[in-house]
C-alpha positions in Angstrom: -12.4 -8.9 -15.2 -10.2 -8.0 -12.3 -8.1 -4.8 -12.5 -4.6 -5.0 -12.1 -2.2 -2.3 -11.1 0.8 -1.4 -13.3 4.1 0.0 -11.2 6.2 1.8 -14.0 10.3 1.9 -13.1 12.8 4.1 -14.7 15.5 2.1 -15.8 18.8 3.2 -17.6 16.6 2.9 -21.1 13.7 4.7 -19.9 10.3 3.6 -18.6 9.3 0.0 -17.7 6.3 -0.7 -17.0 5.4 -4.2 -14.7 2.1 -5.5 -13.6 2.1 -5.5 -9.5 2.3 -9.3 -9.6 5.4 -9.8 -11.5 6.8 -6.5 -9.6 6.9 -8.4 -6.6 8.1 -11.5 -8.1 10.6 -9.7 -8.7 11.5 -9.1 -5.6 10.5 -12.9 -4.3 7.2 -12.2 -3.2 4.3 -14.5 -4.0 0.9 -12.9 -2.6 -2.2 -15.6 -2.5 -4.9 -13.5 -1.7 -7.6 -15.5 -3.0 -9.6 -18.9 -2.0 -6.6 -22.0 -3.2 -8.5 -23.7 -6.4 -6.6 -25.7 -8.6 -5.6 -22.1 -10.8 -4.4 -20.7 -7.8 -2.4 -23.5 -6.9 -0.9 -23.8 -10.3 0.2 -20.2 -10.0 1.9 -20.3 -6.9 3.4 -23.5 -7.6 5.2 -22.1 -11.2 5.9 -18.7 -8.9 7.5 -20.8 -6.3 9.4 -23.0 -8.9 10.5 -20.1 -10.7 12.0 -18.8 -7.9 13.7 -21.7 -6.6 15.4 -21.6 -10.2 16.3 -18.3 -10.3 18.0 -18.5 -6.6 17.8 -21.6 -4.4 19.4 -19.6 -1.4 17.6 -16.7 -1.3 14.8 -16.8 0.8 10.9 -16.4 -0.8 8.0 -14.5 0.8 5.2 -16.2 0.9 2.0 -13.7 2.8 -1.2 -15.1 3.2 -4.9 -14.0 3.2 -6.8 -16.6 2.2 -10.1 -18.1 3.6 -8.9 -21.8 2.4 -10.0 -23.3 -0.3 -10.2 -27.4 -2.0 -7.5 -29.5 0.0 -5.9 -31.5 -3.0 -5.2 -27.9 -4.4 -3.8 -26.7 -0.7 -1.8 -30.1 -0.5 -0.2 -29.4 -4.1 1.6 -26.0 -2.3 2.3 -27.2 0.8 4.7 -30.4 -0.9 6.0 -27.9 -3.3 6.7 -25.5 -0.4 8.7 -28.6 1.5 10.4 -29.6 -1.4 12.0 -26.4 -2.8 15.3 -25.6 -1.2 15.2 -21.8 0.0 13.4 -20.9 2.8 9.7 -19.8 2.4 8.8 -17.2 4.9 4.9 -16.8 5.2 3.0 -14.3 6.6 -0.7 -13.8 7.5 -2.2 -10.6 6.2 -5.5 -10.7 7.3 -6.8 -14.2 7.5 -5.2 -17.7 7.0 -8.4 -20.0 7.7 -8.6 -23.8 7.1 -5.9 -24.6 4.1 -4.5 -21.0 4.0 -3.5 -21.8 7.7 -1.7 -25.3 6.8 0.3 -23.1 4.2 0.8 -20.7 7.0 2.3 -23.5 8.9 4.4 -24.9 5.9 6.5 -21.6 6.3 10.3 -22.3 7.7 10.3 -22.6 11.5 11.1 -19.4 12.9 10.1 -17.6 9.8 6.2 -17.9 10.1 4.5 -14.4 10.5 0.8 -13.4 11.6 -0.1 -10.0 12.1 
């Protein structure tokens, strides 16, 4: 079982306590660190969804380090990354090898990172 790290926030009722994941989402980051299977893809699919609901203008980070994965899975996130509205600025964090570097690609033109 992986580990998770919790971020705790005060708010104006005390503590809140997030896991990382949804911390970011908060914030419109969707991290695929992870060879893309089909559970992978359904994640950042719903993530990407989600945040195309909750804002279709606001832009969504998308960073990358992933050494590929199954194609059909890749495919299913690179036609959901075309086909939401806001921009989807993806960056390479380490490596973005066979599919991850497609999704690399599928970033917004002028908003696709490696470093």
């Amino acid at each position: 079982m992986a580990l998770i790290p919790m971020v705790i926030e005060q708010t104006g009722r005390g503590e809140r306590a997030y896991d990382i994941y949804s911390r970011l989402l908060k914030e419109r980051i969707v991290f695929l660190g992870t060879p893309i299977d089909d559970n992978i893809s359904s994640l950042i699919i719903s993530q990407l969804l989600f945040l195309e609901a909750e804002d279709p203008e606001k832009d969504i980070f998308l960073y990358i380090n992933s050494p590929g994965g199954i194609v059909s899975s890749g495919l299913a996130i690179y036609d959901t990354i075309k086909y939401i509205k806001p921009d989807v600025v993806t960056t390479c964090m380490g490596q973005a090898a066979s599919m991850g570097a497609v999704l690399l690609a599928a970033g917004t033109k002028g908003k696709r990172y490696a470093l």
